[in-house]
C-alpha positions in Angstrom: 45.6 -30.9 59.6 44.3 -33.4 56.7 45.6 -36.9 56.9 46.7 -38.7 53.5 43.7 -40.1 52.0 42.3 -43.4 53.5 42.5 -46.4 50.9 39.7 -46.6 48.7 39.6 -47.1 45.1 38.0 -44.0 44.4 38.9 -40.5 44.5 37.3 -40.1 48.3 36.8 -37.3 50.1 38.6 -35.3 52.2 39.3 -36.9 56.1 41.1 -35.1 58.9 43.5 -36.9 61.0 41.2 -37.0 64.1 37.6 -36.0 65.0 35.4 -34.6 67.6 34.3 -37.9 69.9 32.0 -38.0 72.7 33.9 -41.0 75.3 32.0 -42.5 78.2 34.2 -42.4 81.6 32.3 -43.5 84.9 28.7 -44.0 84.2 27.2 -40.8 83.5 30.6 -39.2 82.6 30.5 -37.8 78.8 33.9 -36.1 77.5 34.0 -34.3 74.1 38.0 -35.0 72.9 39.8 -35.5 69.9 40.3 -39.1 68.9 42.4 -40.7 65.8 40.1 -40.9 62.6 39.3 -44.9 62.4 40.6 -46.6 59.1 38.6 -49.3 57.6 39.5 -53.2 56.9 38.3 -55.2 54.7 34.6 -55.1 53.7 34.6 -51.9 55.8 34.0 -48.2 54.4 34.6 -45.3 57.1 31.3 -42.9 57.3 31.3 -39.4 57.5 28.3 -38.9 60.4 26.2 -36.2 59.2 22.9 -37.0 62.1 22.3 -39.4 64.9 19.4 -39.9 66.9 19.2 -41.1 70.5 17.5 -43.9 71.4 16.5 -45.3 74.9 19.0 -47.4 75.2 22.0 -45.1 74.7 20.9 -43.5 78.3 20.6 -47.1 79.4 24.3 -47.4 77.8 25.7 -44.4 79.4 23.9 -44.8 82.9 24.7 -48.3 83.2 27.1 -49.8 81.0 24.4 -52.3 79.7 23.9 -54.0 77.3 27.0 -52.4 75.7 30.2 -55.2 76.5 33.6 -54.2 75.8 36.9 -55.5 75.6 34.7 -58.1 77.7 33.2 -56.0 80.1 31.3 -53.4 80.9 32.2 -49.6 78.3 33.0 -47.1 81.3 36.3 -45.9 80.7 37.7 -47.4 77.3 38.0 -44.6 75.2 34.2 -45.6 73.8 31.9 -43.6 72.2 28.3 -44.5 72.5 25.8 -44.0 69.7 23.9 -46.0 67.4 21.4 -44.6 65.4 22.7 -42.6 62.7 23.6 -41.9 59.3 26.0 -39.8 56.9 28.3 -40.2 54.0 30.6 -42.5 52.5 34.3 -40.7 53.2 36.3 -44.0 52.2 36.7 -47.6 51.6 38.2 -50.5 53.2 40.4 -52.8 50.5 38.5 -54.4 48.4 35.1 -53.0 48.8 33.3 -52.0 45.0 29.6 -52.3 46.8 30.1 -48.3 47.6 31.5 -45.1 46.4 32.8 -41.9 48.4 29.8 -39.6 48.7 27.4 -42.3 48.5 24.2 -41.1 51.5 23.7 -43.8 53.2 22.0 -44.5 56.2 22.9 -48.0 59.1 22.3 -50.9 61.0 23.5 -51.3 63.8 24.7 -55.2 64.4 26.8 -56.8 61.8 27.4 -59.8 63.1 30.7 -61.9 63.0 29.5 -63.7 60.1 30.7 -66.8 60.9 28.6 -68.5 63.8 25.9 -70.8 63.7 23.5 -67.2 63.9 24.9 -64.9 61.5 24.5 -68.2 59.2 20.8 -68.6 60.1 20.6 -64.6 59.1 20.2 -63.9 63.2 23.3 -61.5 63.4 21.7 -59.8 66.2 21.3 -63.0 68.1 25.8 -63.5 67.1 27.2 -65.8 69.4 30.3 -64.2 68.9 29.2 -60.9 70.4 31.4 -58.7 72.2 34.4 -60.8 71.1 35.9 -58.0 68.6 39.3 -57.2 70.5 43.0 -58.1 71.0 43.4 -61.7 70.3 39.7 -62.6 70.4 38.7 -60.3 67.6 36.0 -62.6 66.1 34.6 -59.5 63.3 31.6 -59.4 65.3 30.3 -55.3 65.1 27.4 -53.8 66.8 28.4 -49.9 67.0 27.4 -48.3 70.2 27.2 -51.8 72.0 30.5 -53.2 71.2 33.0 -50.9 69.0 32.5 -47.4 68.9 29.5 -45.4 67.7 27.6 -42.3 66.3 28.3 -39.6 69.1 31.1 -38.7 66.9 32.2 -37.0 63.6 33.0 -40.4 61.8 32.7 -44.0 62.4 33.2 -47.5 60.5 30.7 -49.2 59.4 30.7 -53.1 57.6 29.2 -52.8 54.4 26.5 -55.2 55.3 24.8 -52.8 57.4 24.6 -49.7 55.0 21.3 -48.6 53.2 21.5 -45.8 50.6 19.3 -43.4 50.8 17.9 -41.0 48.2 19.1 -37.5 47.6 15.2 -36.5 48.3 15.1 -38.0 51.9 16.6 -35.2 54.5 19.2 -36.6 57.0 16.7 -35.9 59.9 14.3 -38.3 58.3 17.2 -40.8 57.3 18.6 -41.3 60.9 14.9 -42.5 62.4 15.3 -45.4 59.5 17.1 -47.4 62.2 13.7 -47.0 64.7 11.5 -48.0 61.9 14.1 -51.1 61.5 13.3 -52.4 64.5 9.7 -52.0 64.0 9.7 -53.5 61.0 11.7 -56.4 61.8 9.2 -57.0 65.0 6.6 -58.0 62.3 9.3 -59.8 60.5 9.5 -62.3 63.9 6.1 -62.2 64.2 5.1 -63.8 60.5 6.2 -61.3 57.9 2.4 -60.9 56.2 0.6 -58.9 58.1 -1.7 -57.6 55.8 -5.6 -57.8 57.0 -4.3 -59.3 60.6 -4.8 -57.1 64.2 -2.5 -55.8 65.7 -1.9 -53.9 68.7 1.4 -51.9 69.6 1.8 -51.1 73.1 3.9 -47.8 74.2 3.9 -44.4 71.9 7.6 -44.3 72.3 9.9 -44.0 69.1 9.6 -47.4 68.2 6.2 -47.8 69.2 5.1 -44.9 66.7 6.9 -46.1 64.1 5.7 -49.6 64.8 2.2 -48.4 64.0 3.1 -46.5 61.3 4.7 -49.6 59.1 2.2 -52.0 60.8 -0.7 -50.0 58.7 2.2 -49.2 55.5 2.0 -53.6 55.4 -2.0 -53.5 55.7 -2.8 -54.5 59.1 -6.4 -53.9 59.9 -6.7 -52.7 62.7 -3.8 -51.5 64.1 -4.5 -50.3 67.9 -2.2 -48.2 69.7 -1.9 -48.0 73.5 -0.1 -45.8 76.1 -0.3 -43.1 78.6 0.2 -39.9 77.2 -2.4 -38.4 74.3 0.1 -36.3 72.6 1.8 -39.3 71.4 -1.3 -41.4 70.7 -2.4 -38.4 68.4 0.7 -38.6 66.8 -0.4 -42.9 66.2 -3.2 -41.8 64.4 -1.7 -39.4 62.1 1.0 -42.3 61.4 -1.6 -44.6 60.8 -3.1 -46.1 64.1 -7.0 -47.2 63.2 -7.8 -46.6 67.5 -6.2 -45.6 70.5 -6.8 -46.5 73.8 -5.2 -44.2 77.0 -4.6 -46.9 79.8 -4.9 -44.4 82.3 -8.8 -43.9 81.0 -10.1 -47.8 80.2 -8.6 -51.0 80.8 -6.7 -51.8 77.8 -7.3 -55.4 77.6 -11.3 -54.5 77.5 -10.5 -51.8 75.0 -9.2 -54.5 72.5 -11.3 -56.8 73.0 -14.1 -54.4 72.3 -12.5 -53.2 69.4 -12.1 -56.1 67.8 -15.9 -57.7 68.7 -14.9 -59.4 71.5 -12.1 -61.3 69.4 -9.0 -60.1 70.7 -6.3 -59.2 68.0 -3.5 -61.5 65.9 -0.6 -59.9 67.1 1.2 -57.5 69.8 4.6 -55.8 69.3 5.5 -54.9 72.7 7.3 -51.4 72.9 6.5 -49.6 76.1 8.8 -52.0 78.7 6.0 -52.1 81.5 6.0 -54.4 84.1 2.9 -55.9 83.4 3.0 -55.4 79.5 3.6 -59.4 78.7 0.6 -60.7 81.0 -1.5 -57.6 79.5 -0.5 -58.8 76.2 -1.4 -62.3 76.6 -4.7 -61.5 77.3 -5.0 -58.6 74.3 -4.3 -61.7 72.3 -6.8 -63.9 70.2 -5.8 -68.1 70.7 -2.8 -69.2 68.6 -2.0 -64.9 68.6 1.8 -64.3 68.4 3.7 -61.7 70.8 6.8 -59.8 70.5 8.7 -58.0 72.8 10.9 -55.2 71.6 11.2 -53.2 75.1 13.9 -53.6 77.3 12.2 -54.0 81.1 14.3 -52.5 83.8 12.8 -55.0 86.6 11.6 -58.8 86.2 8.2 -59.3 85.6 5.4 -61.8 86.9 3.5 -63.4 83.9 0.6 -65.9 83.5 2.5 -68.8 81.7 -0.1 -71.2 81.6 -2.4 -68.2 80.3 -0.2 -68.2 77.0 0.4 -72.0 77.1 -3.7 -73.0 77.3 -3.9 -70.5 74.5 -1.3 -71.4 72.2 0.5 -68.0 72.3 3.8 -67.4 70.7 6.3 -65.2 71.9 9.1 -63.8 70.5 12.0 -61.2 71.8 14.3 -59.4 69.6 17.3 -57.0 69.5 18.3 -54.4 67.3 16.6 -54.6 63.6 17.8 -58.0 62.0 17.1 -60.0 59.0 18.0 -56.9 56.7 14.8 -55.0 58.3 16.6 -51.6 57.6 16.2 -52.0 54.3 12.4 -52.9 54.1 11.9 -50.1 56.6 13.5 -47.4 54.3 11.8 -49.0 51.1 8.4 -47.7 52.8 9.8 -44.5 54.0 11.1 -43.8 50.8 8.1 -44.5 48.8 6.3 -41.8 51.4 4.3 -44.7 53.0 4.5 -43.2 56.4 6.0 -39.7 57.5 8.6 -41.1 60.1 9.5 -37.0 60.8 6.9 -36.5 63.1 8.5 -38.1 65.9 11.2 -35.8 64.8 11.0 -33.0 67.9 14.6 -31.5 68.5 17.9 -30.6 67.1 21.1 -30.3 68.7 24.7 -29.6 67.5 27.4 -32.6 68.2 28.4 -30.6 70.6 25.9 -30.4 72.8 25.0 -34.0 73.5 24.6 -33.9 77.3 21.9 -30.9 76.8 20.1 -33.1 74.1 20.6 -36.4 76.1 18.5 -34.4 79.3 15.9 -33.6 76.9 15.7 -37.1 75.7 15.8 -38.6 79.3 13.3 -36.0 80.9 11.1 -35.5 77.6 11.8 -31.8 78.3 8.9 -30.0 75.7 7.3 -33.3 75.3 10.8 -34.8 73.9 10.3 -37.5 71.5 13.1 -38.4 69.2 15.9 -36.0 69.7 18.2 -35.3 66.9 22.1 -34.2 66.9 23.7 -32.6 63.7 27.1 -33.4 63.1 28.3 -31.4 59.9 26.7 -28.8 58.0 24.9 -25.7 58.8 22.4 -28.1 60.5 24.8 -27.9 63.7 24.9 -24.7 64.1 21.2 -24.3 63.7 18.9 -25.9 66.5 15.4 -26.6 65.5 
């Protein structure tokens, strides 16, 4: 049955009542139910999800509750659908919104921010101090779908209009849901100086973000960019997105590696993707003096680190979440411009509807699993790749 049309100042398109939903129950738990179509408020449009990728931490998210928080706790068993990295088409508009039309492709970010704290005024809406607080009497605005309000594992979602990118008729909806990954890559560099062109760099752990991270540190002109990790099928992958060398640290030392590479210099900077225990004290010492670090990896376990290594060497270090300070958009400007081919980390497709058998291939990198795709409309959920 269709629902009267959503408000919007245009002619929309056509919404259902309710929508398929993937909801988390007990950690683990994944139910595929019908759930109420969301409206959106002000400076809000509701998007039709047409592909969403999964991302490490959505198994983190549906394992173990963190780093999602809501209604002020942990997600299991609140009616929330996990999900973040995804995008679709603009079904209908909150009052008030002219930045958008119905039909518009456009692809998202995740965090939104509350827009009113100290952070979201500094441009660090991932870094809100208001986060989590978006329910009952506490709703502050704050929005990071998949963490804190609902998410992509479903067949619509709202979205604030700050986090939208459109995206050209010419870029496929496989290619524009891995825009998010690059995000974060790109706004990795962002933290670590923004102009990177003719600077080292190395990017540790051929993961999703790692590969990416490669591929935009070369679209910005780094020189060299060195890629480590642990599996060669993935560093072959780095050079054909752009990595100058790649070192296996199961084969050689990686901190000799780079410093060989680079004449015994050591490199400008490290984005940090691969989450190993040891990765910040192997950084450090990757790093020339007055190098800058950021971590992007979320470690499982604490980690020992040399702090007077990076202090008597003047070595920044930085951490971030998500892909802030409107790096979404930068990514997609080089996708879009063909600057890198972010589809080959592309490796399965799934229908909506079969999440749990796409989240095992994810998780267990079943046929060398790297980013795993789920359709949510079209003929491209019928059809698995």
């Amino acid at each position: 049955m269709m629902a009267s049309r959503l408000p919007d100042r245009g002619p929309g398109l056509d919404v259902p009542a309710t929508m398929r939903a993937w909801v988390l129950g007990d950690p683990g738990q994944l139910s595929l139910v019908e759930k109420p179509v969301p409206v959106p408020k002000r400076a809000e449009v509701l998007v039709r999800i047409d592909a969403v990728a999964i991302c490490g931490t959505d198994l983190d998210v549906i394992a173990n509750g963190a780093p999602a928080m809501i209604q002020g706790g942990l997600p299991f068993n609140k009616d929330f659908t996990p999900g973040h990295e995804y995008m679709g088409t603009v079904a209908a508009l909150g009052p008030g919104v002219d930045e958008f039309r119905p039909g518009d492709r456009i692809t998202v970010e995740i965090h939104a921010g509350c827009g009113q704290c100290k952070r979201c005024r500094m441009g660090m809406y991932t870094s809100c101090l208001n986060y989590g607080l978006n329910y009952g009497a506490f709703d502050k605005g704050h929005r990071a779908n998949g963490f804190t309000t609902d998410g992509g594992f479903a067949e619509y979602a709202v979205n604030n209009i700050n986090t939208l990118v459109r995206i050209p008729d010419a870029m496929t909806d496989e290619e524009a849901a891995l825009v998010v990954t690059a995000g974060t890559s790109m706004y990795g560099f962002t933290e670590l100086g923004g102009l990177i062109a003719g600077e080292s760099v190395v990017v540790m752990g051929p993961g999703p973000i790692g590969l990416l991270g490669a591929a935009v540190a070369k679209a910005l002109g780094a020189d060299p960019v060195i890629l480590t990790g642990t599996r060669d099928n993935r560093l072959k992958i780095g050079l054909e997105l752009g990595a100058d060398h790649v070192v296996n640290v199961r084969q050689e030392d990686p901190v000799e590696a780079v410093r060989r590479l680079t004449g015994g210099a050591g490199v400008d900077y490290v984005l940090e993707c691969s989450g190993a225990h040891d990765a910040v004290d192997v950084a450090g010492r990757m790093l020339n003096r007055g190098g800058r670090l950021c971590l992007a990896a979320f470690p499982h376990e604490p980690a020992m680190v040399d702090v007077a290594h990076l202090v008597r060497n003047n070595i920044y270090v930085f951490g971030i979440r998500g892909e802030g300070r409107s790096a979404t958009h930068r990514a997609h400007a080089l996708m879009a411009a063909k600057r890198f081919d972010a589809t080959k980390i592309h490796t399965h497709t799934f229908p909506l509807a079969e999440l749990p058998t796409a989240l095992r291939y994810a998780r267990e990198r079943i046929d060398d699993a790297i980013k795993v795709i789920l359709k949510a409309h079209g003929a491209g959920e019928r059809a698995r790749a």
